[in-house]
PQR file with spaces between the fields and no chain letter, atoms N, CA, C, O and H, PARSE charges and radii, in Angstrom:
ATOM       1  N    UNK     1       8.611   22.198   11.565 -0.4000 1.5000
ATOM       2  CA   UNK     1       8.470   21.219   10.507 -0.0000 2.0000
ATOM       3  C    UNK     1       9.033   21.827    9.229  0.5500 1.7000
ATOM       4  O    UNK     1       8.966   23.053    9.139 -0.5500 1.4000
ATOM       5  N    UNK     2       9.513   21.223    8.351 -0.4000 1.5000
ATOM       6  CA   UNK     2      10.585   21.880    7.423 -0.0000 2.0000
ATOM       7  C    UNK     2      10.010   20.741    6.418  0.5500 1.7000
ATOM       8  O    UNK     2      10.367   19.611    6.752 -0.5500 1.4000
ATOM       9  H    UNK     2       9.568   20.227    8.425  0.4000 1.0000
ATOM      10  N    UNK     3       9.219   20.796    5.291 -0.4000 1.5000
ATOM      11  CA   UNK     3       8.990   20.372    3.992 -0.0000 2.0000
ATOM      12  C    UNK     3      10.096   19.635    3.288  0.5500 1.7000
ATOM      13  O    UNK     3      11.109   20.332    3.241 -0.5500 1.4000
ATOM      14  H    UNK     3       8.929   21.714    5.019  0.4000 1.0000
ATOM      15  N    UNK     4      10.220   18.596    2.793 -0.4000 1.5000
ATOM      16  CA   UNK     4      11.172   18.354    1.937 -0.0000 2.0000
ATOM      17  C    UNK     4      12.633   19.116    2.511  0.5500 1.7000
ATOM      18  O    UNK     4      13.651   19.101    1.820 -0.5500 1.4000
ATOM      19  H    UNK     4       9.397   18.029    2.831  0.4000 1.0000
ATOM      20  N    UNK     5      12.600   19.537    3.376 -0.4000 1.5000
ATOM      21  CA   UNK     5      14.414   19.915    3.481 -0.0000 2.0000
ATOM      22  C    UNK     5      14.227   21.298    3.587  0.5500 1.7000
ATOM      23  O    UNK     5      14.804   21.864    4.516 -0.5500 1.4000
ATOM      24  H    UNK     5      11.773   19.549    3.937  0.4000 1.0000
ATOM      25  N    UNK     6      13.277   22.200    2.533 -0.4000 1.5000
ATOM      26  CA   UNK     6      13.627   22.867    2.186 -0.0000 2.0000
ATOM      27  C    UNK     6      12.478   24.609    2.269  0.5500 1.7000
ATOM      28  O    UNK     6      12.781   25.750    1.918 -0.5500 1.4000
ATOM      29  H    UNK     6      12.809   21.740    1.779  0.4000 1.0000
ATOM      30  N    UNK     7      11.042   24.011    2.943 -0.4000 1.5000
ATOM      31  CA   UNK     7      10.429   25.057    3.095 -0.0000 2.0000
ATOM      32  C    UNK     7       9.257   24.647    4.679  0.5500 1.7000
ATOM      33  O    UNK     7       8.251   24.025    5.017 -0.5500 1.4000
ATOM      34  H    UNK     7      10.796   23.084    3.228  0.4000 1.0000
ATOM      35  N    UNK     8      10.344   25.547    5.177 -0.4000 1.5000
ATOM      36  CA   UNK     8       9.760   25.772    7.023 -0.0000 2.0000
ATOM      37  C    UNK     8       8.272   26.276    6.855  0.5500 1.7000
ATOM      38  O    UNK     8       7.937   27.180    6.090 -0.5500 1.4000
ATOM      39  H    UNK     8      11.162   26.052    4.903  0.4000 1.0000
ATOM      40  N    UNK     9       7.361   25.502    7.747 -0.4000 1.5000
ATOM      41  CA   UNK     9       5.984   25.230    8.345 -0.0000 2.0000
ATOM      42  C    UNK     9       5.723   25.587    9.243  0.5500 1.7000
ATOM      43  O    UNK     9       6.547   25.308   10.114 -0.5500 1.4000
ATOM      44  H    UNK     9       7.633   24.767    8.368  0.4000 1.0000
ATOM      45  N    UNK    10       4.832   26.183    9.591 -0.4000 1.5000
ATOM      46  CA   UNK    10       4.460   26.334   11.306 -0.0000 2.0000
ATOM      47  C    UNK    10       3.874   25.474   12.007  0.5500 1.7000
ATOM      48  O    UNK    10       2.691   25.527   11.672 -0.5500 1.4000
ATOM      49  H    UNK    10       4.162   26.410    8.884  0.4000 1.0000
ATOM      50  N    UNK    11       4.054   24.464   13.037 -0.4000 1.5000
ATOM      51  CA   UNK    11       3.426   23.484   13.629 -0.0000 2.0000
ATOM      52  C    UNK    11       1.759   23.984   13.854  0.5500 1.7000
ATOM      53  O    UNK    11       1.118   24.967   14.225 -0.5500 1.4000
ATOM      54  H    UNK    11       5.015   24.420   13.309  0.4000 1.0000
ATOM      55  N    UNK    12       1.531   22.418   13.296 -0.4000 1.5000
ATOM      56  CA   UNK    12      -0.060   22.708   13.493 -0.0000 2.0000
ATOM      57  C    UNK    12      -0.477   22.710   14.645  0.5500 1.7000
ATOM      58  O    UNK    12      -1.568   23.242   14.845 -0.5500 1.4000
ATOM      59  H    UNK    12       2.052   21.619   12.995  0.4000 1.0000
ATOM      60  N    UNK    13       0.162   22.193   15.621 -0.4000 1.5000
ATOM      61  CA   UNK    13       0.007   22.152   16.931 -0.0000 2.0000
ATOM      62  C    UNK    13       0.747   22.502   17.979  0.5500 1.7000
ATOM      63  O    UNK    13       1.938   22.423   17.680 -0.5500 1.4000
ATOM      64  H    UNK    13       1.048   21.761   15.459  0.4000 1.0000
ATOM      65  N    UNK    14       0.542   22.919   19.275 -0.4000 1.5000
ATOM      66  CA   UNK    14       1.935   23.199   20.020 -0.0000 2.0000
ATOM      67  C    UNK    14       2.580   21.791   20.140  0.5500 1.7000
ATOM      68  O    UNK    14       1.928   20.823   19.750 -0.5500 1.4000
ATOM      69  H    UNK    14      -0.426   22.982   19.517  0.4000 1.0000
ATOM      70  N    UNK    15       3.662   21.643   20.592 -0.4000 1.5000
ATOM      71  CA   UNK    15       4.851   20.513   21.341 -0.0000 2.0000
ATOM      72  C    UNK    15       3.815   20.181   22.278  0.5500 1.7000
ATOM      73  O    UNK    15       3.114   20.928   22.960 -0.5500 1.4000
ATOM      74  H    UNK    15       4.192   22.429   20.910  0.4000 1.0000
ATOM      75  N    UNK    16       3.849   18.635   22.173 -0.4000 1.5000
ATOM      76  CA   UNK    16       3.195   17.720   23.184 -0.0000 2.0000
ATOM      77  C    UNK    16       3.748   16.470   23.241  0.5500 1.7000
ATOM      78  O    UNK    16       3.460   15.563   22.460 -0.5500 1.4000
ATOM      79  H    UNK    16       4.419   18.028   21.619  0.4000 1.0000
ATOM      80  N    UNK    17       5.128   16.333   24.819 -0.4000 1.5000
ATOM      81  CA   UNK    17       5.737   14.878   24.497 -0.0000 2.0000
ATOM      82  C    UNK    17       4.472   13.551   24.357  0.5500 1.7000
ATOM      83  O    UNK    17       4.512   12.665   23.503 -0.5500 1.4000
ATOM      84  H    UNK    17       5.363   17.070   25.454  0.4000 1.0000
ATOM      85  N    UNK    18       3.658   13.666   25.161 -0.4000 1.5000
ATOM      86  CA   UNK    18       2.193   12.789   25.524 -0.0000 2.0000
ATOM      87  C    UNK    18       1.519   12.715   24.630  0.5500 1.7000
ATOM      88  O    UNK    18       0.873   11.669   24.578 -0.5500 1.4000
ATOM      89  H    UNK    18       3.625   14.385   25.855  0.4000 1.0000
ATOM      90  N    UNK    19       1.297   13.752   23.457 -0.4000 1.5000
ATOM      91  CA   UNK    19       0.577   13.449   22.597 -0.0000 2.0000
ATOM      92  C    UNK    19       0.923   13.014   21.296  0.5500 1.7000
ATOM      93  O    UNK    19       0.136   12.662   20.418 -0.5500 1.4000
ATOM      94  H    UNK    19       1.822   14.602   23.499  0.4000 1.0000
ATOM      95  N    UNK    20       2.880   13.093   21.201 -0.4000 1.5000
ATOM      96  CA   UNK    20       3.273   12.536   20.161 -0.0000 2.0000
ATOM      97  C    UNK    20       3.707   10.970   20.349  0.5500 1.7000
ATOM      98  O    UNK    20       3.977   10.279   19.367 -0.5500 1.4000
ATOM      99  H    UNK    20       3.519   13.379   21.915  0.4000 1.0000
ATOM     100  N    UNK    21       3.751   10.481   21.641 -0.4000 1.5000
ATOM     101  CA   UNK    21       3.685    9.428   21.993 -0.0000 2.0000
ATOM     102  C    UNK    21       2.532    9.086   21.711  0.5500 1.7000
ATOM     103  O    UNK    21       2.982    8.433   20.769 -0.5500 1.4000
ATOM     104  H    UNK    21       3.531   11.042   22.439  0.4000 1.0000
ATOM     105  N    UNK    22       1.309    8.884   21.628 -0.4000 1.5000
ATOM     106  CA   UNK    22       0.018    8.700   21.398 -0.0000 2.0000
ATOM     107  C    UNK    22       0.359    8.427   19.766  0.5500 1.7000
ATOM     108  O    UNK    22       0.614    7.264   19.453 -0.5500 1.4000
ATOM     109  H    UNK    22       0.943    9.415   22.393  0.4000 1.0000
ATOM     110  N    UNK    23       0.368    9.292   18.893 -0.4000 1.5000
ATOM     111  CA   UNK    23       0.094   10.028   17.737 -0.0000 2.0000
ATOM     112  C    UNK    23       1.010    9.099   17.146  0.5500 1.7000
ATOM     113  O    UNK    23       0.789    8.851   15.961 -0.5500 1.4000
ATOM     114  H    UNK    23       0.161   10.236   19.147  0.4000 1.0000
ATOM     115  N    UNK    24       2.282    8.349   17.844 -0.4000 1.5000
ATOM     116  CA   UNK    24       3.463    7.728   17.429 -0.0000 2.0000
ATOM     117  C    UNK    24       2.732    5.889   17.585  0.5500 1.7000
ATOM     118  O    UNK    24       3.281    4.912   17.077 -0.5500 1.4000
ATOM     119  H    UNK    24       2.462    8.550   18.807  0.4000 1.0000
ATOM     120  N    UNK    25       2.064    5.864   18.001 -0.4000 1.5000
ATOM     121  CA   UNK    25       1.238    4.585   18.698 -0.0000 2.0000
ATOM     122  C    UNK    25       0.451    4.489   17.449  0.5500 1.7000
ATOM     123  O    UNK    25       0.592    3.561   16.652 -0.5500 1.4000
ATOM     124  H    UNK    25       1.618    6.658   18.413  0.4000 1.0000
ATOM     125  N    UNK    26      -0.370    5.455   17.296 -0.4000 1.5000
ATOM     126  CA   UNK    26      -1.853    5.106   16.324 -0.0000 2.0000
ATOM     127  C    UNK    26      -1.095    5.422   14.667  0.5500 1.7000
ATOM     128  O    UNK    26      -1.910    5.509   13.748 -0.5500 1.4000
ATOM     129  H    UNK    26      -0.485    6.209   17.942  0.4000 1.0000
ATOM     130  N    UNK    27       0.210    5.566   14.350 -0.4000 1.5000
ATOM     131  CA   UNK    27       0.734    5.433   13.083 -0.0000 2.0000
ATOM     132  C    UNK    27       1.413    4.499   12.650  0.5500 1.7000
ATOM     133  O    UNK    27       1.394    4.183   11.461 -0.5500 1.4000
ATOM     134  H    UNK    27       0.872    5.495   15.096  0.4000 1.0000
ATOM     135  N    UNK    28       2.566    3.537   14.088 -0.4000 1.5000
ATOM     136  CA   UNK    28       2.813    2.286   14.174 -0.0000 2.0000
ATOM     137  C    UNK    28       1.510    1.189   13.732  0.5500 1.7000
ATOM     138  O    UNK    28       1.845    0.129   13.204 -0.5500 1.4000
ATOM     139  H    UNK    28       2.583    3.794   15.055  0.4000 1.0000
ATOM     140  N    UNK    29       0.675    1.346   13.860 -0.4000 1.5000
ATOM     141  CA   UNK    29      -0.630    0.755   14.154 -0.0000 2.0000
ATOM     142  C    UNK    29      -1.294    0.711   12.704  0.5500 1.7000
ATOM     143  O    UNK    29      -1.582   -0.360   12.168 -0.5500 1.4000
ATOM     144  H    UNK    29       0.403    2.207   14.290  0.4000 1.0000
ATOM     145  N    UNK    30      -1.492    1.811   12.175 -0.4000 1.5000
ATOM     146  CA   UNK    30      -2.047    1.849   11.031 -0.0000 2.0000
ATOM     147  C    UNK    30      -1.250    1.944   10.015  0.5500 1.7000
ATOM     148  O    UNK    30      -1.768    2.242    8.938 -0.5500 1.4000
ATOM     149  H    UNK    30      -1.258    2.681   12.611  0.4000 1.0000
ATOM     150  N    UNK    31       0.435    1.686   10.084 -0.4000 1.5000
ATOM     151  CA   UNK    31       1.086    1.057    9.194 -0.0000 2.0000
ATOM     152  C    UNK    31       1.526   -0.567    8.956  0.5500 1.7000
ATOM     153  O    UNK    31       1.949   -1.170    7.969 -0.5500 1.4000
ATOM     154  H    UNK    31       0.856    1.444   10.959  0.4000 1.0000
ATOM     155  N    UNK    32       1.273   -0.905   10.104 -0.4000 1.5000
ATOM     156  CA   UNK    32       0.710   -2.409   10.205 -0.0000 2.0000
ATOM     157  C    UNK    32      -0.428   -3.022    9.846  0.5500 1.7000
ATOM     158  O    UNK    32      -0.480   -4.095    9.245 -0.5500 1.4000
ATOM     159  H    UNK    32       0.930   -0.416   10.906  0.4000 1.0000
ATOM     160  N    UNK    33      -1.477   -2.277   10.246 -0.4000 1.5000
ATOM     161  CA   UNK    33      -2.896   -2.235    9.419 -0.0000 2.0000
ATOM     162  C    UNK    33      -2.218   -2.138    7.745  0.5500 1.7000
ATOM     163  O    UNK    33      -2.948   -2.839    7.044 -0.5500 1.4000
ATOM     164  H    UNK    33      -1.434   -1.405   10.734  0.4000 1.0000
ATOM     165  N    UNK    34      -1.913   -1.970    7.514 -0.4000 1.5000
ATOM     166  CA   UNK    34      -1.925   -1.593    5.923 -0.0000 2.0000
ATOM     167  C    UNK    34      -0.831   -2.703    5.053  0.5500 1.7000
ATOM     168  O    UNK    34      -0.946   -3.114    3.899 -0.5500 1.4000
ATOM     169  H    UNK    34      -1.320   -1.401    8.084  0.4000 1.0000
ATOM     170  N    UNK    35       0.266   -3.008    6.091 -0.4000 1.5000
ATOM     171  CA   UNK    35       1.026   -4.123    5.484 -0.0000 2.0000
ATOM     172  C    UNK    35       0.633   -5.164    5.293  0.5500 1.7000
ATOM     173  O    UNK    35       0.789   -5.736    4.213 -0.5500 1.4000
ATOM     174  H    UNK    35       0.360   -2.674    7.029  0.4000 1.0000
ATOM     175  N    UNK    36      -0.310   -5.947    6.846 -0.4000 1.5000
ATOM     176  CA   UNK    36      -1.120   -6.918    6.255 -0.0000 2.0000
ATOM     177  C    UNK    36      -2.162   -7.174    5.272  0.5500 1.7000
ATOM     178  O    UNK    36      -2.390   -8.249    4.717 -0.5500 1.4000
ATOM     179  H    UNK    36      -0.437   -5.483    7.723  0.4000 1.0000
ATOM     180  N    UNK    37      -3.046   -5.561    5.050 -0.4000 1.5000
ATOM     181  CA   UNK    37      -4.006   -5.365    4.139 -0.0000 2.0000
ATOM     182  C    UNK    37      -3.161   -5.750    2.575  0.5500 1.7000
ATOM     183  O    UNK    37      -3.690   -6.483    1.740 -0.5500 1.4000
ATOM     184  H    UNK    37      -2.860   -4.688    5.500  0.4000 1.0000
ATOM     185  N    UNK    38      -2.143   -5.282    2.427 -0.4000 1.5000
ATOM     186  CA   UNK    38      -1.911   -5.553    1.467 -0.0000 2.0000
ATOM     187  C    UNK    38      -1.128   -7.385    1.068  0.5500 1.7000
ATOM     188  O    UNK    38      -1.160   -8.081    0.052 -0.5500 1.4000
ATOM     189  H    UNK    38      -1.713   -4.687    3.106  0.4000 1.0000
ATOM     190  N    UNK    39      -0.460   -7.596    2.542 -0.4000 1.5000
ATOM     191  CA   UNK    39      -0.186   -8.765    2.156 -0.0000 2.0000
ATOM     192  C    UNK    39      -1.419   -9.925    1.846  0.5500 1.7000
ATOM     193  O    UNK    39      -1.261  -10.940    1.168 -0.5500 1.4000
ATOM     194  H    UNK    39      -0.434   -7.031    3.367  0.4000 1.0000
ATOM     195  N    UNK    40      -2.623   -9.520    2.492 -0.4000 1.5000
ATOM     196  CA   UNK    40      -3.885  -10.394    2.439 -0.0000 2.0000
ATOM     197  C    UNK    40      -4.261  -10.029    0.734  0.5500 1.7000
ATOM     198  O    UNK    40      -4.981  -10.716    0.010 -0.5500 1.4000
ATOM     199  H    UNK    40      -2.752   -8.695    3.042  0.4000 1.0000
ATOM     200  N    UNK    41      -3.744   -9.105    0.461 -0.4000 1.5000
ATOM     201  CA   UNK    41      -4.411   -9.205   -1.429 -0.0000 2.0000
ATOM     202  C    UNK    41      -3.664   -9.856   -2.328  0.5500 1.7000
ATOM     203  O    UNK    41      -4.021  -10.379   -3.383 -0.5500 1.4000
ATOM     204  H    UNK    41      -3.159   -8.548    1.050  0.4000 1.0000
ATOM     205  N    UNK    42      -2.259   -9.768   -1.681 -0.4000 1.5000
ATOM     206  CA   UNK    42      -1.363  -10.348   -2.271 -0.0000 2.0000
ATOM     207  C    UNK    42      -1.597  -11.935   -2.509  0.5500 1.7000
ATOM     208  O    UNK    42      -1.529  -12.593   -3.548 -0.5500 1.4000
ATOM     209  H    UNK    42      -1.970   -9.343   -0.823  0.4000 1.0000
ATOM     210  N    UNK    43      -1.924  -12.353   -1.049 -0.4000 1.5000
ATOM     211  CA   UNK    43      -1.874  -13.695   -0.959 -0.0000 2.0000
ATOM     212  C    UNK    43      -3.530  -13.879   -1.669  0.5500 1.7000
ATOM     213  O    UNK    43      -3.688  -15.063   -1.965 -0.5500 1.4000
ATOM     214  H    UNK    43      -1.979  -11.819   -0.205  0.4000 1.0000
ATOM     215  N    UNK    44      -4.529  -13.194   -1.942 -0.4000 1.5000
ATOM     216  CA   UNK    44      -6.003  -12.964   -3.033 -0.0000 2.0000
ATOM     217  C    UNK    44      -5.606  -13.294   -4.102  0.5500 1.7000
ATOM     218  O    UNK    44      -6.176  -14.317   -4.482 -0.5500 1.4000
ATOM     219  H    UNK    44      -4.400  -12.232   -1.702  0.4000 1.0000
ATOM     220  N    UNK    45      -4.795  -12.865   -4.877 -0.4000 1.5000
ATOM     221  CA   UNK    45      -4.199  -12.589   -5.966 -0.0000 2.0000
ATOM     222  C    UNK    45      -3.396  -13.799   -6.283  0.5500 1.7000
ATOM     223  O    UNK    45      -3.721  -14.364   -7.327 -0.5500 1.4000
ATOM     224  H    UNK    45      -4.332  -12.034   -4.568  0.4000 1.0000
ATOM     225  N    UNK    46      -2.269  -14.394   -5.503 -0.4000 1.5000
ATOM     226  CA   UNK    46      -2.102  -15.549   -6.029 -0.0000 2.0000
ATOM     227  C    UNK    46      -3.170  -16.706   -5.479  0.5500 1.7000
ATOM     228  O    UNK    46      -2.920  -17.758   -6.066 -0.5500 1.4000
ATOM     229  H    UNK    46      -2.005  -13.934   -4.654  0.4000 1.0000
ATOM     230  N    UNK    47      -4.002  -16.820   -4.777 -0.4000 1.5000
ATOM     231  CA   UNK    47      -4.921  -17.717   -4.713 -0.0000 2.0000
ATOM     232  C    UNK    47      -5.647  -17.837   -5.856  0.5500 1.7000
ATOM     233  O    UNK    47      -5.834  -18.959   -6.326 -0.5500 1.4000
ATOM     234  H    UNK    47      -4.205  -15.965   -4.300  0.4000 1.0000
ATOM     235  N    UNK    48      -6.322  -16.345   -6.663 -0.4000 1.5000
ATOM     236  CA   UNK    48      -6.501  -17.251   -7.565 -0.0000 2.0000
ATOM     237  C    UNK    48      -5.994  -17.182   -8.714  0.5500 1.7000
ATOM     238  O    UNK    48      -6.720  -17.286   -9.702 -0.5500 1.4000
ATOM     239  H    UNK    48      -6.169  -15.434   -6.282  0.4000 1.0000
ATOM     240  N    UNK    49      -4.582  -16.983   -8.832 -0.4000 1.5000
ATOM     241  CA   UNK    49      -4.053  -17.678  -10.081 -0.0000 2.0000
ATOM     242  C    UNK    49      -3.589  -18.614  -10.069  0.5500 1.7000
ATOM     243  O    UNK    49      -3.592  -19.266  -11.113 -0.5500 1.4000
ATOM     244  H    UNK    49      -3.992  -16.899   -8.029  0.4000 1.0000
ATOM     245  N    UNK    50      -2.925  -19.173   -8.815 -0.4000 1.5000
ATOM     246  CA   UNK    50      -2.390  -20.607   -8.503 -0.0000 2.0000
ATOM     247  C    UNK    50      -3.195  -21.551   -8.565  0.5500 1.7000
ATOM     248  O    UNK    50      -2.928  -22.579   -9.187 -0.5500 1.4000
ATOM     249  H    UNK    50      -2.923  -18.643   -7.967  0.4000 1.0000
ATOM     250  N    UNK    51      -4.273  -21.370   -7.956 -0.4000 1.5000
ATOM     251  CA   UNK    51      -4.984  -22.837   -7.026 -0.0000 2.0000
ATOM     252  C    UNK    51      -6.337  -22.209   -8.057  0.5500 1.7000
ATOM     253  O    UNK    51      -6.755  -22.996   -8.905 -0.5500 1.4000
ATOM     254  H    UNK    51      -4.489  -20.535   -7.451  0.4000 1.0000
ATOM     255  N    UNK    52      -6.783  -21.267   -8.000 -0.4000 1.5000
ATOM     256  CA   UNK    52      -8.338  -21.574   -8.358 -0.0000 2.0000
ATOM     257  C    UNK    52      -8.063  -21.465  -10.218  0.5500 1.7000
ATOM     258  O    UNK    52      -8.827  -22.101  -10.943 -0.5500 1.4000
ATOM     259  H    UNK    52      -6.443  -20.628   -7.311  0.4000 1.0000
ATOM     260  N    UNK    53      -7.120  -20.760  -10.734 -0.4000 1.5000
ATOM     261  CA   UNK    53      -6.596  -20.539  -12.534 -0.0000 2.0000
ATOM     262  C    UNK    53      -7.933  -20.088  -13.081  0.5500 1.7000
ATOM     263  O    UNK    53      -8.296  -20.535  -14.169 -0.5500 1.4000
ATOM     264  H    UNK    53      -6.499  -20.243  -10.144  0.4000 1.0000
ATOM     265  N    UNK    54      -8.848  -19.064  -12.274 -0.4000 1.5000
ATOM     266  CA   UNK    54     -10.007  -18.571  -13.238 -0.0000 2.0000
ATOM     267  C    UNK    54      -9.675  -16.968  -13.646  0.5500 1.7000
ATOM     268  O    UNK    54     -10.355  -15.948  -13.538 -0.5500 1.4000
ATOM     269  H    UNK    54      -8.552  -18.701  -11.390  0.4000 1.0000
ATOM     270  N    UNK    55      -8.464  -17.187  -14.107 -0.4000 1.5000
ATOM     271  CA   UNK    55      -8.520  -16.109  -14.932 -0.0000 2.0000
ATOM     272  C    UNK    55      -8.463  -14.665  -14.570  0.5500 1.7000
ATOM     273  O    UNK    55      -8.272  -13.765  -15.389 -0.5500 1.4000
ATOM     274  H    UNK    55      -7.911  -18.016  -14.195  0.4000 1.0000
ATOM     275  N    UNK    56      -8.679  -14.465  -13.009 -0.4000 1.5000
ATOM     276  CA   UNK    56      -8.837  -12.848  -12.833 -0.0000 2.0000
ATOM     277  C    UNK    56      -7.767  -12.238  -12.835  0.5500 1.7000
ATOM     278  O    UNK    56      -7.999  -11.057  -13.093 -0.5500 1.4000
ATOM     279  H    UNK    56      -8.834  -15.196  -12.344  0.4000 1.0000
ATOM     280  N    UNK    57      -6.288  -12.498  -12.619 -0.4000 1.5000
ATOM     281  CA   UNK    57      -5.374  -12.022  -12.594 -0.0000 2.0000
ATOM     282  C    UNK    57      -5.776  -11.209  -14.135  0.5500 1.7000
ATOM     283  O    UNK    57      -6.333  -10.114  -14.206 -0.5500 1.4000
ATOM     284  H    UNK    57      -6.100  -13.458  -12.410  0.4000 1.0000
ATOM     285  N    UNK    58      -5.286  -12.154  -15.443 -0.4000 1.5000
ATOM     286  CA   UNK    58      -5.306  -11.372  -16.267 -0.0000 2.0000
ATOM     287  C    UNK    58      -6.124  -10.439  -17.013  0.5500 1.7000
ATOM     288  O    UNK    58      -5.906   -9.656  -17.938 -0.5500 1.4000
ATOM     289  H    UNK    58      -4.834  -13.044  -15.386  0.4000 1.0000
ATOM     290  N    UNK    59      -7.645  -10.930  -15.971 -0.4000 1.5000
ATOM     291  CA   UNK    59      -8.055   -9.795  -16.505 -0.0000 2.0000
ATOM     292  C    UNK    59      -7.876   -8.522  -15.952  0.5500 1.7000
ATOM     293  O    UNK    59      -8.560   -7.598  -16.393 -0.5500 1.4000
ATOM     294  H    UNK    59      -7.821  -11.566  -15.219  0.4000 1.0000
ATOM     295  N    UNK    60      -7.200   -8.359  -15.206 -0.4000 1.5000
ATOM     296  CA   UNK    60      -6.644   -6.916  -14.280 -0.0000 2.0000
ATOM     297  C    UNK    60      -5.700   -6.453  -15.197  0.5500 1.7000
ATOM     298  O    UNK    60      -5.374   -5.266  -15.170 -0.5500 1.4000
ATOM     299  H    UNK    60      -6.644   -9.109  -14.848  0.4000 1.0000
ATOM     300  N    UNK    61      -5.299   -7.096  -15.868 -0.4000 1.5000
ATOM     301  CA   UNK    61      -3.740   -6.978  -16.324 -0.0000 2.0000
ATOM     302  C    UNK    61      -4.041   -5.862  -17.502  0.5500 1.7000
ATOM     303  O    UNK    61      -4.251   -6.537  -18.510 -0.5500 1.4000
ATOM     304  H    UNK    61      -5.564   -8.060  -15.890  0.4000 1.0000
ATOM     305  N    UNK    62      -4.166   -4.390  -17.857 -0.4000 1.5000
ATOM     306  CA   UNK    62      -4.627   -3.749  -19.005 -0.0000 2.0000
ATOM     307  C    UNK    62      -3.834   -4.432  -20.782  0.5500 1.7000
ATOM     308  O    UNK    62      -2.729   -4.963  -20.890 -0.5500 1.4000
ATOM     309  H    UNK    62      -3.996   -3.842  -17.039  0.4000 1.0000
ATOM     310  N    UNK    63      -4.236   -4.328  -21.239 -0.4000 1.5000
ATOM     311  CA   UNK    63      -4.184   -5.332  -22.408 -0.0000 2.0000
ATOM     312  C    UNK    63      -3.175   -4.767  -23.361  0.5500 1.7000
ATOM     313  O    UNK    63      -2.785   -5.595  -24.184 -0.5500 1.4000
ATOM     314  H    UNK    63      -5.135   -3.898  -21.151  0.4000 1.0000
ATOM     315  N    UNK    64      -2.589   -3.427  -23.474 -0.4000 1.5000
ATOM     316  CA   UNK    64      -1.607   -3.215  -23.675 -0.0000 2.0000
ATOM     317  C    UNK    64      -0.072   -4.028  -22.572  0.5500 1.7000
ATOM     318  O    UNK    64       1.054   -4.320  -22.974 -0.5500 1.4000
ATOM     319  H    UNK    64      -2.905   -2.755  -22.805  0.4000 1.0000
ATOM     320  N    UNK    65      -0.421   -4.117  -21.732 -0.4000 1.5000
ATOM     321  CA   UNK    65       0.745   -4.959  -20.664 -0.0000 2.0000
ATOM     322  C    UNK    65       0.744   -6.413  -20.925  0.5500 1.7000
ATOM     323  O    UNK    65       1.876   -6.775  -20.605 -0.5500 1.4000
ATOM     324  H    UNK    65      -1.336   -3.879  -21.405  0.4000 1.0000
ATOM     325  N    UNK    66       0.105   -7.392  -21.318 -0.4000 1.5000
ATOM     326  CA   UNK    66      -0.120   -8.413  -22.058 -0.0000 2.0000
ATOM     327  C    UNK    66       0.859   -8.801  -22.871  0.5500 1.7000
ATOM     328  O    UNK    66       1.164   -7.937  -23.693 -0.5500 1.4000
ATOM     329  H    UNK    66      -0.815   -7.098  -21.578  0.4000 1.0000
ATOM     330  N    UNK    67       1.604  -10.034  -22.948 -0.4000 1.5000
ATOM     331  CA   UNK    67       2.335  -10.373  -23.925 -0.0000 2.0000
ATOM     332  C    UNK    67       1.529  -10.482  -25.307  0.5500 1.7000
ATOM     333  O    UNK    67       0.306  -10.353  -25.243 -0.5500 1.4000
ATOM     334  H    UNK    67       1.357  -10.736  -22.280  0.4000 1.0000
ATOM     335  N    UNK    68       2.042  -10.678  -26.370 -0.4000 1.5000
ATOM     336  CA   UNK    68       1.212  -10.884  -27.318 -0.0000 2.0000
ATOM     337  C    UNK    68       0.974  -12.042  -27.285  0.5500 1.7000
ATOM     338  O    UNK    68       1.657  -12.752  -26.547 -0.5500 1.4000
ATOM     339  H    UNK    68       3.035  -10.782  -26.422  0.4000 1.0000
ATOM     340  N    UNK    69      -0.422  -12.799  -28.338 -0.4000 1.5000
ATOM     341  CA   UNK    69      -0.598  -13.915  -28.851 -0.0000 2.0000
ATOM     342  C    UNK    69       0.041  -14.357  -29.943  0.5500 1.7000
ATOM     343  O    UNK    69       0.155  -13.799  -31.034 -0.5500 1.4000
ATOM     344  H    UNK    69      -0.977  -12.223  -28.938  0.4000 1.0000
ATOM     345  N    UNK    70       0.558  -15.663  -29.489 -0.4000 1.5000
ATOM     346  CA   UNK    70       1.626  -16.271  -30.642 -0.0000 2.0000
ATOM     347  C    UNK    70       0.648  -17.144  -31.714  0.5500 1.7000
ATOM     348  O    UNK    70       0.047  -18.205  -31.544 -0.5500 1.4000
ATOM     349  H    UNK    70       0.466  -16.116  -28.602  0.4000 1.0000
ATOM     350  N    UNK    71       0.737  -16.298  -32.828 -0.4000 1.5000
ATOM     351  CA   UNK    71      -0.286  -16.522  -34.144 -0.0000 2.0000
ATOM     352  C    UNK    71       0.398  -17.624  -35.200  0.5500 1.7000
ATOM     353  O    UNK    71       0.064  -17.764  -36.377 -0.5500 1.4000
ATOM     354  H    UNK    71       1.226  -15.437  -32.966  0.4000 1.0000
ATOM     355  N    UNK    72       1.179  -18.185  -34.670 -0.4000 1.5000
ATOM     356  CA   UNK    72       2.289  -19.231  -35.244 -0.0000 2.0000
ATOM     357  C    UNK    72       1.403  -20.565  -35.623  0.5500 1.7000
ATOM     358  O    UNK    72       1.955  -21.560  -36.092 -0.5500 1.4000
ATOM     359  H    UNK    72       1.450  -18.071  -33.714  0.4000 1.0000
């Protein structure tokens, strides 16, 4: 295993074709786990600024990131 390109590791484990097949299974898996996790907040997030408009989006939004109020 070689870091960034540039600084060789010693395997934490010996070579195992069977177990990187395994290991290759349960990371497919839990990077799918995680795409939908996030697409399900995504689609949270515009639910309720679209359809429900109570406001939580902006209050996430830190208040320096905020457009200003037009005092006009």
């Amino acid at each position: 295993v070689v870091y960034l390109g540039l600084l060789p590791l010693p395997a934490p484990v010996p070579e195992d074709r069977a177990l990187a097949e395994r290991l290759e299974i349960v990371h497919i898996s839990l990077a799918i786990a995680l795409a939908l996790l996030f697409a399900a907040h995504l689609a949270g997030v515009l639910y309720h600024h679209l359809v429900r408009r109570d406001g939580v989006l902006s209050r996430m939004i830190p208040p320096a990131a905020r457009a200003p109020a037009d005092n006009a």
